[in-house]
C-alpha positions in Angstrom: -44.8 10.2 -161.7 -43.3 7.5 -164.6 -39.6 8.2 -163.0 -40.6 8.5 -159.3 -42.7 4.9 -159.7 -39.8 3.1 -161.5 -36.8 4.4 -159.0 -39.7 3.1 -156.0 -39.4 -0.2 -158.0 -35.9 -0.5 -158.0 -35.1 0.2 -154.8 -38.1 -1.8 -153.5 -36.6 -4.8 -154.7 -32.7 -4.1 -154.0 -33.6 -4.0 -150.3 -35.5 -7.1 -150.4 -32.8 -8.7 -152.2 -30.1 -7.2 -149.9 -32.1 -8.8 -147.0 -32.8 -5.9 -144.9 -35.7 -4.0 -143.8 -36.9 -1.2 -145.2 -36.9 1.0 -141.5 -33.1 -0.2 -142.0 -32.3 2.2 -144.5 -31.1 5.6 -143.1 -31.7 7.2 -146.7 -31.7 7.0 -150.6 -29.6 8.8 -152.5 -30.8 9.3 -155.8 -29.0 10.3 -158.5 -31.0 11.8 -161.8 -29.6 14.1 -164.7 -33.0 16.3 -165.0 -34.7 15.8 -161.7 -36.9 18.9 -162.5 -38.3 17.1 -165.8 -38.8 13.4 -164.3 -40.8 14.7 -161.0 -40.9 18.7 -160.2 -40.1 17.3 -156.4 -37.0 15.8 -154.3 -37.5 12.5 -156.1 -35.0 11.4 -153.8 -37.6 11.4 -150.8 -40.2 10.8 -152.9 -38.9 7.4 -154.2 -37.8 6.3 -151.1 -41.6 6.3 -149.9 -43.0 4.9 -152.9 -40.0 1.8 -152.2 -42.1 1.5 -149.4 -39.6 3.1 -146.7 -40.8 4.7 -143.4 -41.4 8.7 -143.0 -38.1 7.9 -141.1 -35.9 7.4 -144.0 -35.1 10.3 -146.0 -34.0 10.9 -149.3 -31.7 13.3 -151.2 -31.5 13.7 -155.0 -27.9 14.3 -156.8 -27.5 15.9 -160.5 -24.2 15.4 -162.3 -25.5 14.8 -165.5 -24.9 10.7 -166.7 -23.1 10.6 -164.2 -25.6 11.2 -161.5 -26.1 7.4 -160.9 -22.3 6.7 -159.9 -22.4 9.9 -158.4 -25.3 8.6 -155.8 -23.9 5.2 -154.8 -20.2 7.4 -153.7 -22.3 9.5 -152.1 -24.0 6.8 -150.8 -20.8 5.5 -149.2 -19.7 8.5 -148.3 -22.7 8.7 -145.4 -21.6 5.1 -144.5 -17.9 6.3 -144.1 -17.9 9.3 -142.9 -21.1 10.1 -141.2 -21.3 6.4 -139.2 -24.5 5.3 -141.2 -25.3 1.6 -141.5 -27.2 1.4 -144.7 -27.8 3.9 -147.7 -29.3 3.2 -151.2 -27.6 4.3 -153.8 -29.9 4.9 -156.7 -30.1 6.5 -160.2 -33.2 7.0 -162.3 -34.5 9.3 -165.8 -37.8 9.2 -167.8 -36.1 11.1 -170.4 -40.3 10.8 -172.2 -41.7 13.1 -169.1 -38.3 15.4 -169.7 -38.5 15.4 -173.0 -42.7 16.1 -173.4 -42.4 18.5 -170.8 -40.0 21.1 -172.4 -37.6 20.6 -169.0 -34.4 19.8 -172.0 -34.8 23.6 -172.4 -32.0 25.9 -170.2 -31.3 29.8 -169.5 -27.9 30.6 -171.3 -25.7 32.8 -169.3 -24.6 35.6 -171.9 -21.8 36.8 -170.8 -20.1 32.7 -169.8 -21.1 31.2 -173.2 -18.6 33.4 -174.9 -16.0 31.8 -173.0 -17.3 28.6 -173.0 -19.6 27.8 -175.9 -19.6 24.2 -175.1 -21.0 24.6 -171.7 -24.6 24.6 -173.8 -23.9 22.7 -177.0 -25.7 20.1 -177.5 -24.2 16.9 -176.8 -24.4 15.4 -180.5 -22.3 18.4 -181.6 -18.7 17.9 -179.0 -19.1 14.4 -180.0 -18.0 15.4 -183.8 -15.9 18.2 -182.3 -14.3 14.9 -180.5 -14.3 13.2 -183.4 -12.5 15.9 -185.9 -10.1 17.2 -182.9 -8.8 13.4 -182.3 -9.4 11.6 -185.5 -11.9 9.4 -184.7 -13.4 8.1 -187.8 -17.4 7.2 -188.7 -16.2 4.3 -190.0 -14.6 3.3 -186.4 -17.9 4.3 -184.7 -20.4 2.0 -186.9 -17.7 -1.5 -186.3 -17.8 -0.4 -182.5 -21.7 0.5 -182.7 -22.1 -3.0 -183.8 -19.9 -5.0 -182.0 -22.0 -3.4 -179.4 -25.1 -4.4 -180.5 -23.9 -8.0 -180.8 -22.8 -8.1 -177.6 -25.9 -7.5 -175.9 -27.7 -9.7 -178.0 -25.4 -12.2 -176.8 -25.7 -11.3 -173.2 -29.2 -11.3 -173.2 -29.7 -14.4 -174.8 -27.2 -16.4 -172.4 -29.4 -14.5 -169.7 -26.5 -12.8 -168.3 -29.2 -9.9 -167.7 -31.9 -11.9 -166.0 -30.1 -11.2 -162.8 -30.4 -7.6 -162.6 -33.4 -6.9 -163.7 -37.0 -7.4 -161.7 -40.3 -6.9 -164.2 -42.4 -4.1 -163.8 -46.0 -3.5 -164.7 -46.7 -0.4 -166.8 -49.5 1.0 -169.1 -48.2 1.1 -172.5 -49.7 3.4 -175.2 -50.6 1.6 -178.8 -51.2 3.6 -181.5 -52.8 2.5 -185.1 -51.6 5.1 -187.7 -54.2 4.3 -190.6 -57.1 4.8 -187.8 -55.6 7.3 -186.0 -56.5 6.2 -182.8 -54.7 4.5 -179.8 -55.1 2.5 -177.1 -53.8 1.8 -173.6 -52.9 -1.5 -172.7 -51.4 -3.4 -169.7 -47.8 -4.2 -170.1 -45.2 -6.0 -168.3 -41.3 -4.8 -168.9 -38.8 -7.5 -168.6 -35.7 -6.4 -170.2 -34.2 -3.4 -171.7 -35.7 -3.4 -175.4 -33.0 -1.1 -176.8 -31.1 -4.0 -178.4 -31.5 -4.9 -182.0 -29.7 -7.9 -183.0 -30.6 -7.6 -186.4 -28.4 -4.6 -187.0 -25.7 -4.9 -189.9 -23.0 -2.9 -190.9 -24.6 -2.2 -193.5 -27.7 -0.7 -191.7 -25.8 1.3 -189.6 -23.3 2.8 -192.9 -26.2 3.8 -194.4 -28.0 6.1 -191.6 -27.5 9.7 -192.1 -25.3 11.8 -189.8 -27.8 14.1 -186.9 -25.7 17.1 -187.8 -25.6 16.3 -191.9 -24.1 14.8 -194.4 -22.8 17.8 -195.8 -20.6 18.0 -192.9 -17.7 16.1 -193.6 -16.7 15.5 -189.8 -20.0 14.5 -188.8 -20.1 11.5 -187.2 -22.8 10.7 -185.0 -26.1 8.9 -186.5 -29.0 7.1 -184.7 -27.2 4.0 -185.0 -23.7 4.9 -183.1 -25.1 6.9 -180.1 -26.7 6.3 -176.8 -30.5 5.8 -177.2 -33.4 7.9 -174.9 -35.1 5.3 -172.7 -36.4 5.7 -169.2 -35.0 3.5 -166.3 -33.7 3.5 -163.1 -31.1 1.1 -160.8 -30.8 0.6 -157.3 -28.3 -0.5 -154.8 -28.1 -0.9 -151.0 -24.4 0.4 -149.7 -24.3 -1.4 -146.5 -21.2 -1.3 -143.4 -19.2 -3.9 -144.0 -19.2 -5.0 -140.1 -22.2 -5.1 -140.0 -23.1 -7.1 -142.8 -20.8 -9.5 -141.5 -22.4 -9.7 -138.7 -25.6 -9.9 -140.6 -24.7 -12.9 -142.8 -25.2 -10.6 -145.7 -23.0 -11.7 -148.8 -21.5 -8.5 -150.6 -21.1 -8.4 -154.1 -18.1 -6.3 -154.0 -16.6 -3.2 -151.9 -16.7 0.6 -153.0 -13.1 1.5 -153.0 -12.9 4.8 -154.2 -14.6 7.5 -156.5 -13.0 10.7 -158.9 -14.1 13.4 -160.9 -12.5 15.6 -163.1 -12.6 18.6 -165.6 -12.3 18.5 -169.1 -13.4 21.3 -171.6 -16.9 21.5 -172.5 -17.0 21.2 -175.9 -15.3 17.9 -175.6 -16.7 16.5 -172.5 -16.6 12.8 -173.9 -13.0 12.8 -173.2 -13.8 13.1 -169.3 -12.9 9.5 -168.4 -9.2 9.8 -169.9 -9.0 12.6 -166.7 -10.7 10.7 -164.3 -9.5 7.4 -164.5 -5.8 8.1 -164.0 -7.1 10.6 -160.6 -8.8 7.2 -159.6 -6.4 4.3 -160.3 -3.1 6.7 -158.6 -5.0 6.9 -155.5 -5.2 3.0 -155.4 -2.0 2.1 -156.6 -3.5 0.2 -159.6 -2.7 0.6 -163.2 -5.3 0.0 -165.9 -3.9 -3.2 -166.4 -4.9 -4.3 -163.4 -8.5 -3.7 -163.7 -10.7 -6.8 -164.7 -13.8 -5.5 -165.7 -14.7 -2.0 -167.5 -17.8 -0.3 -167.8 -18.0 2.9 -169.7 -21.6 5.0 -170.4 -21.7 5.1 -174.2 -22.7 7.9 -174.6 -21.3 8.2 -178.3 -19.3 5.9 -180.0 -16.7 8.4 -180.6 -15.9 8.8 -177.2 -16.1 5.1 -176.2 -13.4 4.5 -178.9 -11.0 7.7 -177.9 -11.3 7.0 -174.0 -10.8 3.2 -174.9 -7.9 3.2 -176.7 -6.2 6.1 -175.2 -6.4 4.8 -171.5 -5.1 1.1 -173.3 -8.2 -0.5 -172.3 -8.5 -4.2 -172.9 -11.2 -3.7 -175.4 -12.0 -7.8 -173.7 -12.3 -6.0 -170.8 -14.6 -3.5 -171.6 -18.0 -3.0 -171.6 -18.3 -6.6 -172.2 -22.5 -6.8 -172.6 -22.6 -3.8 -174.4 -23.7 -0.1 -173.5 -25.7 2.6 -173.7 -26.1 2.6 -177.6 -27.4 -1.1 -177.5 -28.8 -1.0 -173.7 -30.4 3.4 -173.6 -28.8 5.4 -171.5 -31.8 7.1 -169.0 -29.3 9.5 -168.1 -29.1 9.8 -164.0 -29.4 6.2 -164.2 -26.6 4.5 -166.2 -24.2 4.9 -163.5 -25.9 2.3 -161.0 -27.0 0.3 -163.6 -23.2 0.0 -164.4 -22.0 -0.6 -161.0 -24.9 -3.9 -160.2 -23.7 -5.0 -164.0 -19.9 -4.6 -163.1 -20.4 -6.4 -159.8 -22.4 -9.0 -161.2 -20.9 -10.1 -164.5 -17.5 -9.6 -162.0 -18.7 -12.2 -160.2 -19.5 -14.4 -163.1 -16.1 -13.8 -164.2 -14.7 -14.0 -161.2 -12.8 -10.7 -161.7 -10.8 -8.7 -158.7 -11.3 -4.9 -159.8 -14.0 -3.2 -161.8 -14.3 0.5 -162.6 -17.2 2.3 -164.0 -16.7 5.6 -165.6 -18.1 8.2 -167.9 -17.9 11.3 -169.6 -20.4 14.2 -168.2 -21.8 16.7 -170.1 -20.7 20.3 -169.3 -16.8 19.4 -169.7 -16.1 16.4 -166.8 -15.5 13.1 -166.4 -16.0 10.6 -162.9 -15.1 7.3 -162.4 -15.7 4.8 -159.4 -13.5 1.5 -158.3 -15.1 -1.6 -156.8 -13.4 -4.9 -155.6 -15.4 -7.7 -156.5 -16.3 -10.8 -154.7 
């Protein structure tokens, strides 16, 4: 499958890049919001084979909705630090396309919980207005962010500050010609994330119609201010730090510590503002002594509320941009955040990153890493 043959290519290359051997790998935890749209199988295991690991490594998937990624590589270390493993990958992957064709976005409602908690199946568009109303978060404030984020990728990408992170892959890509009707397969070679479009103006994004209306006064969320459906996936090797010592492997940072909260449902885009505070108090840091932010953008109106009401250094924070400029493949924006954080960290030369984000169904997670 698209999702199983992308996560294989990710973690693939983070082992090689790590410098250790396949058989090395005790497992992959992979982390993916719809696993039962993006393979039918454990696409943990079956990844993990198609990376080009032994029957002998095995393979686990994790769900926690966008948060599924994150989710993977604390699980990841979890196996390191408390079951005596050597080295884990921690991976997250969605091809929302194969979710999405497939019908798998469609769910059972329980009849007698969705009277007490409507928001546990709303869609996410609609608590992202609820947000919006409930905390006075305007549409104006979302389209500046929207483009500030779009400007900042652009940047980042053209400085390169992405080349790093990302290893081409050779896919099959579907052309179609509307006047003729007909399409065409053709061989094609992804390089970067192709969300970005550096051409947007205020203007542009002003103009776009809200999803839920424009006769809905608290409507706020248009094409232009939300995440966008892509497919991807990210990979990480989670290695003993003795041992890579001992291995001359150079880390790009420790995994300090992992939270997750509740919120309610039908304003799960204020997770973070739980989860960060549960994280930072078990460190002993404040937010003002993190370096680096990165948050999963998963609407505008959210980014802005869990910004400014945790005092975020909006310098600090998501520096390249996000999910609205970048896509947001759901169980994969979490490791995708943490290989950016502990990248442009290093770049930086920044101490502490966090990577956090709001999960739909009412929660919120957040991760700490020290950089090196």
């Amino acid at each position: 499958s698209g999702g199983a043959a992308m996560a294989g290519h990710a973690i693939k290359h983070s082992i090689e890049r790590a410098g250790v051997s396949p058989d090395e790998v005790s497992e992959v935890v992979l982390g993916c919001g719809t696993p039962q749209g993006t393979t039918g199988n454990n696409i943990g295991r079956v990844a993990a084979l198609k990376a080009g690991c032994p029957i002998t490594t095995t393979g686990v998937t994790v769900s926690r909705h966008c948060s599924s990624g994150l989710n993977a590589i604390a699980t990841a270390a979890g196996r390191i630090i408390v079951d005596g493993e050597d080295v884990v990958v921690g991976a997250g992957v969605e091809s929302i396309s194969l979710s999405l064709s497939g019908g798998n976005f469609s769910h059972q409602v329980d009849k007698e919980l969705v009277q007490e908690y409507p928001g546990l199946w709303m869609p996410m568009i609609e608590t992202a207005d609820i947000l919006a109303k409930r905390y006075d978060v305007s549409r104006e404030d979302c389209d500046a962010y929207a483009l500030e984020c779009q400007k900042r990728t652009a940047h980042a990408q053209s400085s390169g500050y992405y080349e790093h992170e990302i290893v081409p892959m050779d896919t099959i890509m579907t052309v179609k010609d509307k006047e003729k009707g007909t399409s065409e397969d053709i061989k094609y070679t992804v390089s970067k994330d192709e969300c970005n479009r550096p051409s947007t103006t205020l203007e542009s994004l002003q103009g776009l119609q809200p999803v839920r209306g424009e006769d809905d006064p608290h409507a706020t969320v248009t094409a232009g201010n939300a995440s966008q459906l892509s497919d991807g996936a990210a990979a990480c090797v989670v290695m003993d730090g003795d041992l890579a010592s001992k291995r001359g492997v150079e880390p790009l940072g420790i995994f300090k510590g992992y939270a997750v909260a509740g919120c309610a449902p039908d304003e799960m885009g204020i997770g973070p503002v739980h989860a960060v505070p549960k994280l930072l108090s078990r460190s002993g840091l404040t937010v003002d002594d993190i370096d680096l932010w990165e948050l999963n953008e998963a609407f505008a109106s959210q980014c802005l509320y869990c910004r400014d009401t945790l005092g975020i250094d909006p310098a600090k924070y998501n520096v390249n941009g996000g999910s609205i400029s970048i896509g947001h493949p759901f169980g994969m924006t979490g490791a995708r955040c943490v290989g950016h954080l502990l990248l442009e960290g290093r770049r930086r030369k920044a101490k502490w990153g966090v990577v956090t984000m709001c999960i739909g169904g009412g929660q919120g997670a957040a991760g700490l890493f020290e950089i090196f």
